[in-house]
PyMOL Python script that loads the backbone (N, CA, C, O; Angstrom):
from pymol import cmd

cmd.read_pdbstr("""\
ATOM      1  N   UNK A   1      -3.464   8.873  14.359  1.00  0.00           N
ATOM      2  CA  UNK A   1      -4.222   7.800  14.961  1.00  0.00           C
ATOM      3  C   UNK A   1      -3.699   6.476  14.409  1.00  0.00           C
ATOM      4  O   UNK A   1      -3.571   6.431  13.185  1.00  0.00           O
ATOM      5  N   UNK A   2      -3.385   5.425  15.096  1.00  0.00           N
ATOM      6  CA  UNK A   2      -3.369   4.422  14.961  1.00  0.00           C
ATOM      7  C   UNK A   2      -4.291   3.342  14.656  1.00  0.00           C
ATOM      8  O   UNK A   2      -5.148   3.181  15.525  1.00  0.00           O
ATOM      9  N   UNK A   3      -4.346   2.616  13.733  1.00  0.00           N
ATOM     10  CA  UNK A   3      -5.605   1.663  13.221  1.00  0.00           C
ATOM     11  C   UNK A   3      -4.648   0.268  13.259  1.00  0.00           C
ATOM     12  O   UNK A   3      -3.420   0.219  13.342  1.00  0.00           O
ATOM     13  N   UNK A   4      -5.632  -0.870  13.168  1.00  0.00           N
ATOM     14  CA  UNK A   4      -5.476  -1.726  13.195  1.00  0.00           C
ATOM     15  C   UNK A   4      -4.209  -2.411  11.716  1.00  0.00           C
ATOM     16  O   UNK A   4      -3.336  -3.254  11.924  1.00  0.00           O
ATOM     17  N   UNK A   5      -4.410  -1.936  10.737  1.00  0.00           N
ATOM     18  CA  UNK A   5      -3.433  -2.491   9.774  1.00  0.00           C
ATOM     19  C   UNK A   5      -2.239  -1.218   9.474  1.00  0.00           C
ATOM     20  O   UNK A   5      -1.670  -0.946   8.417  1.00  0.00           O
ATOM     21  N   UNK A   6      -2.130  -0.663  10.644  1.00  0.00           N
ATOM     22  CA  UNK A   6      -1.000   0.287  10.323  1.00  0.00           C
ATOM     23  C   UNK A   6       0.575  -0.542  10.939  1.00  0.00           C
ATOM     24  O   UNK A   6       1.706  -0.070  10.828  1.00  0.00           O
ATOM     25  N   UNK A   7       0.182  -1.934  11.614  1.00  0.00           N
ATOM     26  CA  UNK A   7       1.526  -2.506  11.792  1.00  0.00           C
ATOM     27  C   UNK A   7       1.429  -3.410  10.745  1.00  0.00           C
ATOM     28  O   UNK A   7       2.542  -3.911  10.580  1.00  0.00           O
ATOM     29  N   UNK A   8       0.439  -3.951   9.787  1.00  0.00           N
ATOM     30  CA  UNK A   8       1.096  -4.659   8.570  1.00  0.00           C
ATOM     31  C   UNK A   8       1.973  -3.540   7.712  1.00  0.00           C
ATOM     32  O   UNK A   8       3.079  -3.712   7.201  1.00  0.00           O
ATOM     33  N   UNK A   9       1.208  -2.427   7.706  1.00  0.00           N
ATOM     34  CA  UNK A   9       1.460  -1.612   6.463  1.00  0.00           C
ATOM     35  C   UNK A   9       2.904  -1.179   6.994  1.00  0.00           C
ATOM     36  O   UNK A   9       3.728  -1.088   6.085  1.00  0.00           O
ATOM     37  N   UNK A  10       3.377  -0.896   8.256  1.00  0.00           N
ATOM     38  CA  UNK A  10       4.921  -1.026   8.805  1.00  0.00           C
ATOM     39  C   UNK A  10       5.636  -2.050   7.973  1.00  0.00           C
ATOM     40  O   UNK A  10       6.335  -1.877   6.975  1.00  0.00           O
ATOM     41  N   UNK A  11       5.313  -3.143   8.594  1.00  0.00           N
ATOM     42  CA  UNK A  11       6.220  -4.190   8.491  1.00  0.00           C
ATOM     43  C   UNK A  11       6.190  -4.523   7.004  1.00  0.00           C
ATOM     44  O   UNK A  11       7.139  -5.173   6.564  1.00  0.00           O
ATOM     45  N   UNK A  12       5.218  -4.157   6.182  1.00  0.00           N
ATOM     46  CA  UNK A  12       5.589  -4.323   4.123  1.00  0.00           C
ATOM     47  C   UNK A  12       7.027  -3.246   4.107  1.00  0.00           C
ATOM     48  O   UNK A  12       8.189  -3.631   3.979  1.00  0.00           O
ATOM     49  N   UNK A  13       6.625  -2.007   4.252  1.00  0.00           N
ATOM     50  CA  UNK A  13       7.231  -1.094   4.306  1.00  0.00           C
ATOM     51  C   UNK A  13       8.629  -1.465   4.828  1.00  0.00           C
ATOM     52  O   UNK A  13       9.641  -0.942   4.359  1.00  0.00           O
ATOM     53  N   UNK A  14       8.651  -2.130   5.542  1.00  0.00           N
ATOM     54  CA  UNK A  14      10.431  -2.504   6.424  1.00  0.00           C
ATOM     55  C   UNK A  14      11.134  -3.227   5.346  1.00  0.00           C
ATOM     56  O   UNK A  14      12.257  -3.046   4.877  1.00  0.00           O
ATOM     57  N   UNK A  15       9.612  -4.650   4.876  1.00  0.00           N
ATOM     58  CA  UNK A  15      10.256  -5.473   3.331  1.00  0.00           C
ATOM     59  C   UNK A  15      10.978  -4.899   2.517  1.00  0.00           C
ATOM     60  O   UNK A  15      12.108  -5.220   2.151  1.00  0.00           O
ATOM     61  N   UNK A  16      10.076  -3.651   2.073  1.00  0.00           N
ATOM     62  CA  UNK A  16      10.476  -3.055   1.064  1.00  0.00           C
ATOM     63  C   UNK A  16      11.758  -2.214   1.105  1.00  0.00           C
ATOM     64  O   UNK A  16      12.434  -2.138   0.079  1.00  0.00           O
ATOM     65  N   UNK A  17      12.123  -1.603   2.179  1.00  0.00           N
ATOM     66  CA  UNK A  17      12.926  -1.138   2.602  1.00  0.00           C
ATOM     67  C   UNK A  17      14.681  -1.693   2.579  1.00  0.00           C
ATOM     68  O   UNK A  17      15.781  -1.154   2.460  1.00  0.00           O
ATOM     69  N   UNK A  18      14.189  -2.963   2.753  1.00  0.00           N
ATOM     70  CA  UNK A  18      15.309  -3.996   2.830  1.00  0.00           C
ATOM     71  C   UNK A  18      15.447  -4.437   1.449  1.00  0.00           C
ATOM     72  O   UNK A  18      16.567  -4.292   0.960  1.00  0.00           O
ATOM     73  N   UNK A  19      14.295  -5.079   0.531  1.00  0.00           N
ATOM     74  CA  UNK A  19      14.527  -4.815  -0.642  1.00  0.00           C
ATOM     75  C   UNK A  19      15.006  -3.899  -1.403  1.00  0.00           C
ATOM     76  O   UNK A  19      15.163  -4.256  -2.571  1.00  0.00           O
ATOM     77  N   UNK A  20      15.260  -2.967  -1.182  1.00  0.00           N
ATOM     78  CA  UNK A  20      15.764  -1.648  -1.733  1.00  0.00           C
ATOM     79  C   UNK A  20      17.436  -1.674  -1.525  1.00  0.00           C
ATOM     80  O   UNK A  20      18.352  -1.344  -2.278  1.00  0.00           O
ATOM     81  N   UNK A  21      17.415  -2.104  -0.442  1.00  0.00           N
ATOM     82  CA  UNK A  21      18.967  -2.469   0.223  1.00  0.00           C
ATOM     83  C   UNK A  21      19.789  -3.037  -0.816  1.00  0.00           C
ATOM     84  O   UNK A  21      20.867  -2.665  -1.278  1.00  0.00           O
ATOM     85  N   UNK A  22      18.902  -4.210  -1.137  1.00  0.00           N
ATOM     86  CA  UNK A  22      19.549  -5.547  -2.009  1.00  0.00           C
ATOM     87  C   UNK A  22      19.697  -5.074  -3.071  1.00  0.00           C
ATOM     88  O   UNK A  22      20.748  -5.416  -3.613  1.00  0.00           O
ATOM     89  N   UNK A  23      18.841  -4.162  -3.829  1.00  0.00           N
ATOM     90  CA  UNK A  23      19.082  -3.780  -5.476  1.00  0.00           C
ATOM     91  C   UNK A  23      20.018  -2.926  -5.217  1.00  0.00           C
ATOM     92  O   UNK A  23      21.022  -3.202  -5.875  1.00  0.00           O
ATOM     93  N   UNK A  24      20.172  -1.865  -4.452  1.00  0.00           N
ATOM     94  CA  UNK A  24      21.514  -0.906  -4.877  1.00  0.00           C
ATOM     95  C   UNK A  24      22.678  -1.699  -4.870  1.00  0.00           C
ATOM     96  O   UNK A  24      23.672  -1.479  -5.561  1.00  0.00           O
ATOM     97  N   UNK A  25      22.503  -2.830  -3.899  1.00  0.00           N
ATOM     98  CA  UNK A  25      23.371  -3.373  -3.813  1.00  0.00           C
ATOM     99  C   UNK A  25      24.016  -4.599  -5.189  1.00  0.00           C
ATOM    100  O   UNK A  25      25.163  -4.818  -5.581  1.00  0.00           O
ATOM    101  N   UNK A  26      22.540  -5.238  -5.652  1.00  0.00           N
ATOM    102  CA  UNK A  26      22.941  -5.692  -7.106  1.00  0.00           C
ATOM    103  C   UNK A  26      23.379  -4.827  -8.208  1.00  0.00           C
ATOM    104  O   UNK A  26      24.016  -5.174  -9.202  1.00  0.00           O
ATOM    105  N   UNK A  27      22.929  -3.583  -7.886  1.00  0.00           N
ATOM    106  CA  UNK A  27      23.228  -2.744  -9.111  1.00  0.00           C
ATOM    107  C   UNK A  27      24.897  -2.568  -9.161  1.00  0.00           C
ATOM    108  O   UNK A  27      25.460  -2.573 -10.256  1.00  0.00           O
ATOM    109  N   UNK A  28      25.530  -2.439  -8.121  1.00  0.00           N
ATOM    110  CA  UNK A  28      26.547  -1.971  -7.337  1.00  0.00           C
ATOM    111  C   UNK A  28      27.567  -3.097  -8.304  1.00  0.00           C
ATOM    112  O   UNK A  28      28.548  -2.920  -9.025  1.00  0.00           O
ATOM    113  N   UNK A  29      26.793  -4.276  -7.907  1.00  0.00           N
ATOM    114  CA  UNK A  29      27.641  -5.721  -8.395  1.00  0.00           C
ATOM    115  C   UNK A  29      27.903  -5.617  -9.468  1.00  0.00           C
ATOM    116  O   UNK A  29      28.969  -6.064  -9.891  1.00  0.00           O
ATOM    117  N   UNK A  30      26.982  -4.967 -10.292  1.00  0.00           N
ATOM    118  CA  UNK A  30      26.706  -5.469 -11.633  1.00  0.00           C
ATOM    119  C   UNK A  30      26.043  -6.762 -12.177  1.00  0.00           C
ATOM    120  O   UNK A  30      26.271  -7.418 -13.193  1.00  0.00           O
ATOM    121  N   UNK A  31      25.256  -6.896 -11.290  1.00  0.00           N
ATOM    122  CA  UNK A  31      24.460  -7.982 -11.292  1.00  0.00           C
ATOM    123  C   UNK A  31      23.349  -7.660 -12.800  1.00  0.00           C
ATOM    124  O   UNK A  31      23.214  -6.517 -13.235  1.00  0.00           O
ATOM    125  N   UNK A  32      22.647  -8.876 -13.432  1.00  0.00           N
ATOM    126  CA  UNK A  32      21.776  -8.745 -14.311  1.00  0.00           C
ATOM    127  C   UNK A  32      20.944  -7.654 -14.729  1.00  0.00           C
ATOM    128  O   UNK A  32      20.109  -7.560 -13.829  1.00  0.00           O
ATOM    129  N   UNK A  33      20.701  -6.759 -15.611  1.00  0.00           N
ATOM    130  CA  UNK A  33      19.379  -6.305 -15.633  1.00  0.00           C
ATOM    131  C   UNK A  33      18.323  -6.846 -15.196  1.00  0.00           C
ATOM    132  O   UNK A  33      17.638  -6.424 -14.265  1.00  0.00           O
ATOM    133  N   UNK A  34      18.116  -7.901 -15.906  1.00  0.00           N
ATOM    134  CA  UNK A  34      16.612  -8.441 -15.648  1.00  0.00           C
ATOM    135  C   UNK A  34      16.370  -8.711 -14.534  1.00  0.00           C
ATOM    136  O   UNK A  34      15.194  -8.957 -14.269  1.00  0.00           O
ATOM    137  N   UNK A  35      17.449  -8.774 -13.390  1.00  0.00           N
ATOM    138  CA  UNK A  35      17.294  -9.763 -12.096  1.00  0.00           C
ATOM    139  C   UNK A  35      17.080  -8.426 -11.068  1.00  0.00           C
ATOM    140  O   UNK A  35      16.652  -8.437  -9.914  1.00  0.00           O
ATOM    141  N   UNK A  36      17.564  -7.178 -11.956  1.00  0.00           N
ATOM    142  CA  UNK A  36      17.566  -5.976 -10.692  1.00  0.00           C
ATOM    143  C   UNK A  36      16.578  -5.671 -11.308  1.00  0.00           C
ATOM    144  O   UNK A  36      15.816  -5.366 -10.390  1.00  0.00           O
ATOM    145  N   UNK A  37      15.556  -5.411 -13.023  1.00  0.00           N
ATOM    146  CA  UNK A  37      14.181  -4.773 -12.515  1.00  0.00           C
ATOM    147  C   UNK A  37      13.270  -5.736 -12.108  1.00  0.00           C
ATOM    148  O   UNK A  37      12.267  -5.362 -11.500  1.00  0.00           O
ATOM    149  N   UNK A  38      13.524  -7.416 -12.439  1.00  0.00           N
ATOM    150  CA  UNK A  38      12.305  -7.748 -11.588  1.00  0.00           C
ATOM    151  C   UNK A  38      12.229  -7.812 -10.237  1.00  0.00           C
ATOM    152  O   UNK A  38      11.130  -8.246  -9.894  1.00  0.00           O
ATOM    153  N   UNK A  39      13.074  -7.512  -9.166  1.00  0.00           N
ATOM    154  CA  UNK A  39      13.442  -7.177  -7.497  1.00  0.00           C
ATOM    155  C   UNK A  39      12.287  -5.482  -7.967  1.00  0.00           C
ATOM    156  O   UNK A  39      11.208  -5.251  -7.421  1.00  0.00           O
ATOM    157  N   UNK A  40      12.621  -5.015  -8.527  1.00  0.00           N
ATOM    158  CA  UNK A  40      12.523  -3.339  -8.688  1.00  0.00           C
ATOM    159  C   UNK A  40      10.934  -3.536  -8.934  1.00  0.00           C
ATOM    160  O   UNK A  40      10.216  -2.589  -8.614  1.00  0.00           O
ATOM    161  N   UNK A  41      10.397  -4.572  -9.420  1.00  0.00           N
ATOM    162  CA  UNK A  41       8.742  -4.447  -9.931  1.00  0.00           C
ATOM    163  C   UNK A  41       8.575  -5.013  -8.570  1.00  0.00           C
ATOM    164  O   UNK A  41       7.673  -4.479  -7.925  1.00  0.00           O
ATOM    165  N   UNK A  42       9.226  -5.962  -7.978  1.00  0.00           N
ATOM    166  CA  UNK A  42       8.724  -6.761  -6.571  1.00  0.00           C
ATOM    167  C   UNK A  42       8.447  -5.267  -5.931  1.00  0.00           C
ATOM    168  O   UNK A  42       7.315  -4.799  -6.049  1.00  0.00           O
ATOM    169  N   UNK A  43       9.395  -4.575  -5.308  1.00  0.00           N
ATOM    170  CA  UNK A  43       9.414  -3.654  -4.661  1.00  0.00           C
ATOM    171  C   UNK A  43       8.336  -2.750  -5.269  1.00  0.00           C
ATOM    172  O   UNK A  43       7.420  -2.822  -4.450  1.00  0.00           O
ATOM    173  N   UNK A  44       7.928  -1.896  -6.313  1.00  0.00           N
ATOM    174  CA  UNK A  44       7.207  -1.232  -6.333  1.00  0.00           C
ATOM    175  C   UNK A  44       5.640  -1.737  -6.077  1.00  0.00           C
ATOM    176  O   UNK A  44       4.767  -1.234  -5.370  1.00  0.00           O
ATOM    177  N   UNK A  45       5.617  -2.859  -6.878  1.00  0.00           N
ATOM    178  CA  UNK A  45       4.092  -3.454  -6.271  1.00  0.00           C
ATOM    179  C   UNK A  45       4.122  -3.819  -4.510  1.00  0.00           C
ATOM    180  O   UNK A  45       2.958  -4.158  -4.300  1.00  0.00           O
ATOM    181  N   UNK A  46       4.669  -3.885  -3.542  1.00  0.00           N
ATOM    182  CA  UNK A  46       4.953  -4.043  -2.181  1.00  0.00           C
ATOM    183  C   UNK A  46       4.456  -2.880  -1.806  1.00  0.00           C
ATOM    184  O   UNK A  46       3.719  -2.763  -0.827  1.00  0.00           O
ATOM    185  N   UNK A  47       4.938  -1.596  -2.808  1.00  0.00           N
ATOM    186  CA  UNK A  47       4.435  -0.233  -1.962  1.00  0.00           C
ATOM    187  C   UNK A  47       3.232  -0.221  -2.268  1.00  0.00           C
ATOM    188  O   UNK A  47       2.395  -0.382  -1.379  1.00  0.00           O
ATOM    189  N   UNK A  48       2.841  -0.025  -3.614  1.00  0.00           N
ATOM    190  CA  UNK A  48       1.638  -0.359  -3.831  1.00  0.00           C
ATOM    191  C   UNK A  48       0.601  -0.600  -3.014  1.00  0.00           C
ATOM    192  O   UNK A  48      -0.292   0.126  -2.578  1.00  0.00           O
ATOM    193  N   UNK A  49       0.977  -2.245  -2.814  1.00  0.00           N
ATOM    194  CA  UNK A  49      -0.305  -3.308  -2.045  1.00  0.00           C
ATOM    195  C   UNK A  49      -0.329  -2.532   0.151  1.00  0.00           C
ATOM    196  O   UNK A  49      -1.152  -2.729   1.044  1.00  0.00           O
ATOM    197  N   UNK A  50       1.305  -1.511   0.127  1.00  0.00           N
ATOM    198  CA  UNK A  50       0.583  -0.764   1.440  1.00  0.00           C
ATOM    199  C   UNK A  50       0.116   0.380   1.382  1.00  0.00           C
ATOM    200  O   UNK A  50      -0.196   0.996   2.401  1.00  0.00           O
ATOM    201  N   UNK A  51       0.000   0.817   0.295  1.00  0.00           N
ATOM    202  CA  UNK A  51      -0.438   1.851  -0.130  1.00  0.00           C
ATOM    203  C   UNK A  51      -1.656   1.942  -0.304  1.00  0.00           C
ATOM    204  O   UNK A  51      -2.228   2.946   0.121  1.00  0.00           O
ATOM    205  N   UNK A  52      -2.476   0.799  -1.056  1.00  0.00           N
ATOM    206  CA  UNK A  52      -3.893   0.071  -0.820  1.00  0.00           C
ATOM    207  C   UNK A  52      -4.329   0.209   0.857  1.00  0.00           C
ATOM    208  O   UNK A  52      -5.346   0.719   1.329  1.00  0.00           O
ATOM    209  N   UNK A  53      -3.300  -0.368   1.485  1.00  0.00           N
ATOM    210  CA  UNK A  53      -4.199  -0.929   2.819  1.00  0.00           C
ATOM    211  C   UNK A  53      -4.015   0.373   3.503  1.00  0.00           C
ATOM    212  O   UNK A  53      -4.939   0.561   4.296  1.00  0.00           O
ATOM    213  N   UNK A  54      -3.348   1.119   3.485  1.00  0.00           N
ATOM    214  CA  UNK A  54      -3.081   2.310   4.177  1.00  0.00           C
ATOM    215  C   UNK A  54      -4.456   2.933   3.905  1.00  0.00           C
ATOM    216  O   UNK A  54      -5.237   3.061   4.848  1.00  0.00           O
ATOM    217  N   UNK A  55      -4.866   3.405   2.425  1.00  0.00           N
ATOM    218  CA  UNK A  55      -5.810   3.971   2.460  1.00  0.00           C
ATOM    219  C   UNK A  55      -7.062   3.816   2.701  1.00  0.00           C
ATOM    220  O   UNK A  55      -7.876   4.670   3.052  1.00  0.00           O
ATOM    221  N   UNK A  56      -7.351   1.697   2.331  1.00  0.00           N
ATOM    222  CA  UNK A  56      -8.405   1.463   2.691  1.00  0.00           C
ATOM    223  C   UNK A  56      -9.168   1.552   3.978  1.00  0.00           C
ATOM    224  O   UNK A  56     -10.378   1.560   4.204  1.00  0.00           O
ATOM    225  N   UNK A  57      -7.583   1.652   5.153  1.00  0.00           N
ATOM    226  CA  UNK A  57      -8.033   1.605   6.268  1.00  0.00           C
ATOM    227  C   UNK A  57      -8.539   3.106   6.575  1.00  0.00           C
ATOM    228  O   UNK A  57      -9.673   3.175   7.049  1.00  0.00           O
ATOM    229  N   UNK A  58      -7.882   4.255   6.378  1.00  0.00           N
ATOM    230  CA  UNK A  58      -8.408   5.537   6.344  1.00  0.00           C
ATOM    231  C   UNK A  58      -9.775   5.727   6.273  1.00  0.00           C
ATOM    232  O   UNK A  58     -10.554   6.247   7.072  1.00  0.00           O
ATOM    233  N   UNK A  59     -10.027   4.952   4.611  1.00  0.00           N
ATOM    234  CA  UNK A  59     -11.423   5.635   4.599  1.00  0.00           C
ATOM    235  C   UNK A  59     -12.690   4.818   5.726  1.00  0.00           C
ATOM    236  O   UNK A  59     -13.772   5.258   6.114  1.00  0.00           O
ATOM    237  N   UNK A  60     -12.027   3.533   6.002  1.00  0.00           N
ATOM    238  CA  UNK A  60     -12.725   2.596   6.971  1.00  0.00           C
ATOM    239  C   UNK A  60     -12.825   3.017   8.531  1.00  0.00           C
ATOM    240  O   UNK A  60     -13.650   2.786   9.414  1.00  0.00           O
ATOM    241  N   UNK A  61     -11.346   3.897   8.455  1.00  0.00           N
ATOM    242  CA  UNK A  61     -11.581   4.070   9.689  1.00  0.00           C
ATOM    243  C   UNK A  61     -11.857   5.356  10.505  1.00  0.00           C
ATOM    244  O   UNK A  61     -12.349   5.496  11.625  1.00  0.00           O
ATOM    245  N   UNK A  62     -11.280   6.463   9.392  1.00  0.00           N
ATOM    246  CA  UNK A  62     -11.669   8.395   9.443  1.00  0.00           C
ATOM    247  C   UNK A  62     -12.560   9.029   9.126  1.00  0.00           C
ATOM    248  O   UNK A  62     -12.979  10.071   9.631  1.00  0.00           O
ATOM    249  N   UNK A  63     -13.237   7.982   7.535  1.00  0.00           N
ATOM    250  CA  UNK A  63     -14.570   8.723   6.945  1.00  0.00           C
ATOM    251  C   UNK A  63     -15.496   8.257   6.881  1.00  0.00           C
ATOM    252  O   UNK A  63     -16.411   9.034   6.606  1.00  0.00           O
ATOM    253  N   UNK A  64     -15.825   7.018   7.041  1.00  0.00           N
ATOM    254  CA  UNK A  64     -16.679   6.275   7.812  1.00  0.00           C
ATOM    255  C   UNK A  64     -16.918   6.996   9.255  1.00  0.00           C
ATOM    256  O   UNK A  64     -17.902   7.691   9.505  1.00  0.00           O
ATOM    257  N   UNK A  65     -15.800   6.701  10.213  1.00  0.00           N
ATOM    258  CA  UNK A  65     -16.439   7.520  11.626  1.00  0.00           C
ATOM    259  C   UNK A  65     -16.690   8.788  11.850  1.00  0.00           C
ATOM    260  O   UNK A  65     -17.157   9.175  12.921  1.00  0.00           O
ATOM    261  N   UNK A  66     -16.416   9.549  10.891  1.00  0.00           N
ATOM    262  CA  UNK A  66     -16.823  11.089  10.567  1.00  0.00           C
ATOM    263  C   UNK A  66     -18.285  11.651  10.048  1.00  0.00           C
ATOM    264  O   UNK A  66     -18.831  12.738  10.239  1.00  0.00           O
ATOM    265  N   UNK A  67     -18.700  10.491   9.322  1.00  0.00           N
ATOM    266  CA  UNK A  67     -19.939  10.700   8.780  1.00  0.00           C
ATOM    267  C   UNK A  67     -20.942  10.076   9.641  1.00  0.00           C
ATOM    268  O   UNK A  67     -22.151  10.285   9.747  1.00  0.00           O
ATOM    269  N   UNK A  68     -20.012   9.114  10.336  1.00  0.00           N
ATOM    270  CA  UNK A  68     -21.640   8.729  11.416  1.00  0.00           C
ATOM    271  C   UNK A  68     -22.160   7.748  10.590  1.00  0.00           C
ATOM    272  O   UNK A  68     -21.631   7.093   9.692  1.00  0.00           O
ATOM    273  N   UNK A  69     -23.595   7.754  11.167  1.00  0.00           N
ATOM    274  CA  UNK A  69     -24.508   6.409  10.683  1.00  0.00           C
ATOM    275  C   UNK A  69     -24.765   6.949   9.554  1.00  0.00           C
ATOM    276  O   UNK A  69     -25.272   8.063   9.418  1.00  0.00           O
ATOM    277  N   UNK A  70     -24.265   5.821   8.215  1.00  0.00           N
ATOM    278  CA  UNK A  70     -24.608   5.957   7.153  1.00  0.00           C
ATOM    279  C   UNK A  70     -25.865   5.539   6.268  1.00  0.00           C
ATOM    280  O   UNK A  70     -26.608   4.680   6.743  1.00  0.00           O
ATOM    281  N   UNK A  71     -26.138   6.034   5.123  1.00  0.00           N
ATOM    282  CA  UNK A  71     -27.888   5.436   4.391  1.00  0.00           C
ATOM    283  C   UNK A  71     -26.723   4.240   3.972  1.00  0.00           C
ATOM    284  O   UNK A  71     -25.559   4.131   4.356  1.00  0.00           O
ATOM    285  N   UNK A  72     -27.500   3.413   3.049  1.00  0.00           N
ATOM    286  CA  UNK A  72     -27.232   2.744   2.025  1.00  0.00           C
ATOM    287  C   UNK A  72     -26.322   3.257   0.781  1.00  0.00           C
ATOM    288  O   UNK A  72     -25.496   2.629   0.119  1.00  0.00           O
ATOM    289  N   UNK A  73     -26.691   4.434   0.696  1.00  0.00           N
ATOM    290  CA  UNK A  73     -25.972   5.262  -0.687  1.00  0.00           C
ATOM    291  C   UNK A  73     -24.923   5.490   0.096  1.00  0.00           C
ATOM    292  O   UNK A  73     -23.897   4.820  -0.024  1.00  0.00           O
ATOM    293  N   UNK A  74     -25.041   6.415   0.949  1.00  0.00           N
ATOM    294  CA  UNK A  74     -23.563   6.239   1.585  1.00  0.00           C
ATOM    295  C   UNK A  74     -22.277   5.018   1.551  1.00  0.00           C
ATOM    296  O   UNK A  74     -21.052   4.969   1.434  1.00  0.00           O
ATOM    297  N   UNK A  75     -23.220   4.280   1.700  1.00  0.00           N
ATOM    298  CA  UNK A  75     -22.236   3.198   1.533  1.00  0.00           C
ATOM    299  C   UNK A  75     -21.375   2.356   0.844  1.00  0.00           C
ATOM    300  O   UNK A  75     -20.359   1.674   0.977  1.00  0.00           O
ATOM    301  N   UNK A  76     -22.614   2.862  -0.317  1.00  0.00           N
ATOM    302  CA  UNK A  76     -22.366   2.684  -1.631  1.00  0.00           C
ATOM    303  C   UNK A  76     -21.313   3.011  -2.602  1.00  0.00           C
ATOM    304  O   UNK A  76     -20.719   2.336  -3.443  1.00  0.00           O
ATOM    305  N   UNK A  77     -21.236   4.605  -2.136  1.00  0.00           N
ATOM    306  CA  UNK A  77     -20.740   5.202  -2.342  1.00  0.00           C
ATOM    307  C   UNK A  77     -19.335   5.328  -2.297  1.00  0.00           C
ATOM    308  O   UNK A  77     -18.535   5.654  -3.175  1.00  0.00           O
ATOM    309  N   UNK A  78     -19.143   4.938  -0.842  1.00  0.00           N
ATOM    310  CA  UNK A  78     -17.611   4.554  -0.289  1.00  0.00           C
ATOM    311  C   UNK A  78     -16.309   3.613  -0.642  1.00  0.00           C
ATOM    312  O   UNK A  78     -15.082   3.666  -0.736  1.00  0.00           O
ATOM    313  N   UNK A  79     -17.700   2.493  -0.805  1.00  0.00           N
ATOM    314  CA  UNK A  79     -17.331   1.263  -1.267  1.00  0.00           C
ATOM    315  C   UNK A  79     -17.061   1.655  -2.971  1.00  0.00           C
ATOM    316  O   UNK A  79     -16.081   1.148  -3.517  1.00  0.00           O
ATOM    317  N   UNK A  80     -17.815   2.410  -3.622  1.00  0.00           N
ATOM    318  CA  UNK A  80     -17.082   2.436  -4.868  1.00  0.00           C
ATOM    319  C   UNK A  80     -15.426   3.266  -4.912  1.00  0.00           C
ATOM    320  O   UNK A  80     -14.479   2.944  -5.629  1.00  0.00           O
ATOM    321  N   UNK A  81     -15.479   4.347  -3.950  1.00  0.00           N
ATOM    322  CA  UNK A  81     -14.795   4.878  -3.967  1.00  0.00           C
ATOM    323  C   UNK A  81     -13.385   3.821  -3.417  1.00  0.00           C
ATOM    324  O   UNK A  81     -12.439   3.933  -4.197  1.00  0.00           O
ATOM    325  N   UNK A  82     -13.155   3.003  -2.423  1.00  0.00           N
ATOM    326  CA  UNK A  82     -12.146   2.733  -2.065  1.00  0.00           C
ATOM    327  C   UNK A  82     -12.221   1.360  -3.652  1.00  0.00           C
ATOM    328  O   UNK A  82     -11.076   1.129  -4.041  1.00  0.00           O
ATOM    329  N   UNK A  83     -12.755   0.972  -4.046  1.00  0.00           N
ATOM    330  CA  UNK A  83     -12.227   0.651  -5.597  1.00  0.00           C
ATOM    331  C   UNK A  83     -11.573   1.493  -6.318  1.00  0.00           C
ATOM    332  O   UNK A  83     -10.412   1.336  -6.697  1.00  0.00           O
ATOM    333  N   UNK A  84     -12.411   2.609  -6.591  1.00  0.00           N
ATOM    334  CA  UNK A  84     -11.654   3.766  -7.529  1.00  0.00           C
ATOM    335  C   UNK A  84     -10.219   3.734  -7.222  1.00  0.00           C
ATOM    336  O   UNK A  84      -9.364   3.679  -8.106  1.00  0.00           O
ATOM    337  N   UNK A  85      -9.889   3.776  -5.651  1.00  0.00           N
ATOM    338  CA  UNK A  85      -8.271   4.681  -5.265  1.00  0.00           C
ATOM    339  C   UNK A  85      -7.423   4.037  -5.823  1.00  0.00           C
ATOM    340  O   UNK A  85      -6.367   4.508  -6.246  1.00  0.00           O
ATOM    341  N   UNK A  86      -7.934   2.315  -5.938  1.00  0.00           N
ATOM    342  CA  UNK A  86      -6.989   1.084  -6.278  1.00  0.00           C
ATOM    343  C   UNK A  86      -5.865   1.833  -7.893  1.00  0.00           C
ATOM    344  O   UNK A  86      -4.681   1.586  -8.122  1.00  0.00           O
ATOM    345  N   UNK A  87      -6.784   2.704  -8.681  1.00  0.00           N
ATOM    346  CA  UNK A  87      -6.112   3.062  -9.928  1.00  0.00           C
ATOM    347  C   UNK A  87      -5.150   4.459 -10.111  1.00  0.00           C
ATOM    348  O   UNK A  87      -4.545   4.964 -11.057  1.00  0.00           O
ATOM    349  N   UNK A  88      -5.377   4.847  -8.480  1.00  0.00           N
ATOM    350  CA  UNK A  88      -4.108   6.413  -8.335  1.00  0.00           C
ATOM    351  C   UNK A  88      -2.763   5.997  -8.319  1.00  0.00           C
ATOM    352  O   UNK A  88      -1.860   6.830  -8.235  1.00  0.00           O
TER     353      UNK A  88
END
""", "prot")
cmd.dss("prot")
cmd.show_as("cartoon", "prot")
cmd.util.cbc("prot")
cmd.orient("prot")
């Protein structure tokens, strides 16, 4: 199924993709350490932050509409949970 932030979470993913390009390619050079892991921290936090939205949208948009009309605790609940995922 398609959701609404599955074409941001594309288009990070393409970033990152292309970033990835550039470091093999600095590595290749022999370009800096420091200059290829901080590209390398860019890139991993990029997956990261779609990795966030990927899931937030899941639970917003699969388990939310699976459970139907929710109580309050329910909600509660959810909402703690899509905090929690932030630390997998």
């Amino acid at each position: 199924m398609l959701h609404g932030t599955h074409s941001d979470v594309v288009n990070r993913l393409k970033r990152a993709e292309g970033h990835i390009r550039t470091i093999v390619e600095m590595i290749e050079a022999k370009r800096e350490c420091l200059d290829v892991a901080q590209q390398l921290q860019a890139v991993e936090k990029a997956i990261q932050n779609a990795k966030k939205i990927y899931v937030h949208d899941h639970i917003d948009n699969c388990l939310e509409d699976t459970t139907g009309v929710t109580t309050r605790q329910a909600r509660t609940s959810l909402a703690e949970f899509k905090e929690i995922v932030k630390y997998l």
